[in-house]
C-alpha positions in Angstrom: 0.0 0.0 0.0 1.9 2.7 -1.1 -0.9 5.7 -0.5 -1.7 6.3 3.2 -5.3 6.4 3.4 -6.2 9.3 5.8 -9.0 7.8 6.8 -6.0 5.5 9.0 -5.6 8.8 11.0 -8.1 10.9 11.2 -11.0 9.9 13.3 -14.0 11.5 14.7 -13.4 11.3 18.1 -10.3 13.2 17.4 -11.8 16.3 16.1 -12.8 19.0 18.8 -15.0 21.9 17.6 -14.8 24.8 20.2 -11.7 24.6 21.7 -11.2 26.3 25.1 -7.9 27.1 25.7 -7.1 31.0 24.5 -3.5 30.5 23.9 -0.9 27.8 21.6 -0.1 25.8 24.9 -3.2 26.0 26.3 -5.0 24.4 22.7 -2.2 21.8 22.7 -2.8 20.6 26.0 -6.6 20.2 25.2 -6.2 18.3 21.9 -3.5 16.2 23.8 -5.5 15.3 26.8 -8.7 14.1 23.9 -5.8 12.0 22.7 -4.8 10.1 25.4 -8.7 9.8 26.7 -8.7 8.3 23.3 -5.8 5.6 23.7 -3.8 6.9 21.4 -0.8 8.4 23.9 1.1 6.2 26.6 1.9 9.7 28.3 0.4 13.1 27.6 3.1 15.5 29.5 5.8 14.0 27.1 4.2 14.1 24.5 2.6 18.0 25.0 6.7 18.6 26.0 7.9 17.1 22.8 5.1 18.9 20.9 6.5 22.7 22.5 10.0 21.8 21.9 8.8 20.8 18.2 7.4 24.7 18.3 10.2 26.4 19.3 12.5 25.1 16.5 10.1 26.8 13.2 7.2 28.0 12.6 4.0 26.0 12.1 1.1 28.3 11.8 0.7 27.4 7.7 -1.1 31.0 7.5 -4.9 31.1 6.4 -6.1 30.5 10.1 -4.2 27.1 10.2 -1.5 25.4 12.6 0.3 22.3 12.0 1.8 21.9 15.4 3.3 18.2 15.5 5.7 15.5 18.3 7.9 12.4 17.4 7.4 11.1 20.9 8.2 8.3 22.8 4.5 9.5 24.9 2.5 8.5 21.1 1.3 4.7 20.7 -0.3 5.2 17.6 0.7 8.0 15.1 -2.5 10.2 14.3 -3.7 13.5 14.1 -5.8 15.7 16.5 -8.3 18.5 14.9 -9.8 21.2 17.0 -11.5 24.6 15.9 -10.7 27.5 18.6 -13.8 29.5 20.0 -11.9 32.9 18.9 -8.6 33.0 16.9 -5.4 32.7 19.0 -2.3 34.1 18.9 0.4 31.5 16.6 3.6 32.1 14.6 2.4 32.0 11.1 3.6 32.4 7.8 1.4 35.1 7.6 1.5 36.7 10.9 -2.2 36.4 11.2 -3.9 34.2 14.3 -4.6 30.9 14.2 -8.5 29.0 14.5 -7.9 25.7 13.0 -5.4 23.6 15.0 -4.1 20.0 13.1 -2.3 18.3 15.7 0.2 15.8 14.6 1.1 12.8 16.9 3.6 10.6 15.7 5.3 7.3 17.3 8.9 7.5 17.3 9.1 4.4 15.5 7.5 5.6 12.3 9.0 9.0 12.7 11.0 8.5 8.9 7.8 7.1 6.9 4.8 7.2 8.2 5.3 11.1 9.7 6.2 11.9 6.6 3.2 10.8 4.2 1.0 12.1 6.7 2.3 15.3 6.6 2.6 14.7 2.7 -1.1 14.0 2.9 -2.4 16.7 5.1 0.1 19.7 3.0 -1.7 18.4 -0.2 -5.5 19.0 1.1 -3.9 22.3 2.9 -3.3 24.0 -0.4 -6.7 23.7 -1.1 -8.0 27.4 -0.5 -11.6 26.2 -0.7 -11.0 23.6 1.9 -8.8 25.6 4.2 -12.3 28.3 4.3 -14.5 25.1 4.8 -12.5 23.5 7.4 -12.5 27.5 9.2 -16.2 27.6 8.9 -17.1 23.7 9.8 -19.3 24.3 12.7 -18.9 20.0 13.8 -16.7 17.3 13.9 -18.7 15.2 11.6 -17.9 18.1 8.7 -14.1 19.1 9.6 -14.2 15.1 8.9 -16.1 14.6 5.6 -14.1 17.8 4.3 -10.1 15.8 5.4 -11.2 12.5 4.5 -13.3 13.1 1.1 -12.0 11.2 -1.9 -9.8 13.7 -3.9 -11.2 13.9 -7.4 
C-alpha cells in the first residue's frame, strides 16, 4: 500500500470543535489530553513537552487561520492527528503573521518518525493548499464536517 489512506488517521473522536484554551499551549494541552482519553498516547506530559520543543525550533502556523503543530514522541502509541477549531482566533507564529483557529495536531510514534510522519504530513500539505478547503474546514461548525471535508475522496 503505497498511498496512506487518511482515513487510517483521522478519526472523529479526534476532532474537537470549540476549543477552550485562548492561547498555543493551552489548545495543545486540550487536543492532547482528547488523545490520550482516546488511547492513542502512553503519556500526555511527554508528548505536550515534545510537541512545544517541536514549536520552538520553526514556525508552524501554515497562514490562512491554520496550525500544524506536531511530536515524534516516545509519549505517542499510535501515530494520528488531533483537529480542533478554537472559540476565537489565538495568537500562533504563522507564515502570515495572522492568528490561528484551526489547529491540526500531529502525533507521531517515534518508531514511524521517517515514513509514516512523513506521508501524513505529505497528505495533510496536499489537502492544505486547497484554499476552498482551508475556508471550509475554518467555517465547519462540527466534527462530523471538519471530517467529511479531510477524508473526502480527492477527485
Amino acid at each position: 500500500m503505497d498511498t496512506l489512506d487518511i482515513k487510517e488517521v483521522v478519526n472523529k473522536n479526534l476532532i474537537i470543535t470549540g476549543l477552550e484554551g485562548t492561547d498555543k499551549e493551552a489548545v495543545i494541552r486540550e487536543l492532547t489530553k482528547r488523545l490520550h482519553d482516546q488511547g492513542y498516547l502512553s503519556d500526555e506530559e511527554t508528548f505536550v513537552q515534545d510537541v512545544l520543543a517541536r514549536e520552538k525550533e520553526g514556525i508552524t502556523g501554515l497562514g490562512n487561520g491554520i496550525a500544524i503543530p506536531h511530536g515524534k514522541s516516545d509519549g505517542v502509541k499510535i501515530t494520528t492527528i488531533a483537529v480542533g477549531t478554537t472559540k476565537s482566533p489565538i495568537e500562533w507564529e504563522s507564515l502570515d503573521d495572522e492568528p490561528v483557529n484551526v489547529v491540526i495536531l500531529f502525533a507521531v510514534k517515534k518508531t514511524d518518525e521517517t515514513t509514516t510522519h512523513i506521508k501524513l504530513l505529505q497528505k495533510v500539505a496536499i489537502l492544505l493548499a486547497d484554499e476552498d478547503l482551508l475556508t471550509n474546514l475554518r467555517n465547519a461548525q462540527s466534527s462530523d464536517e471538519i471530517f467529511e471535508l479531510l477524508t473526502a475522496e480527492e477527485e
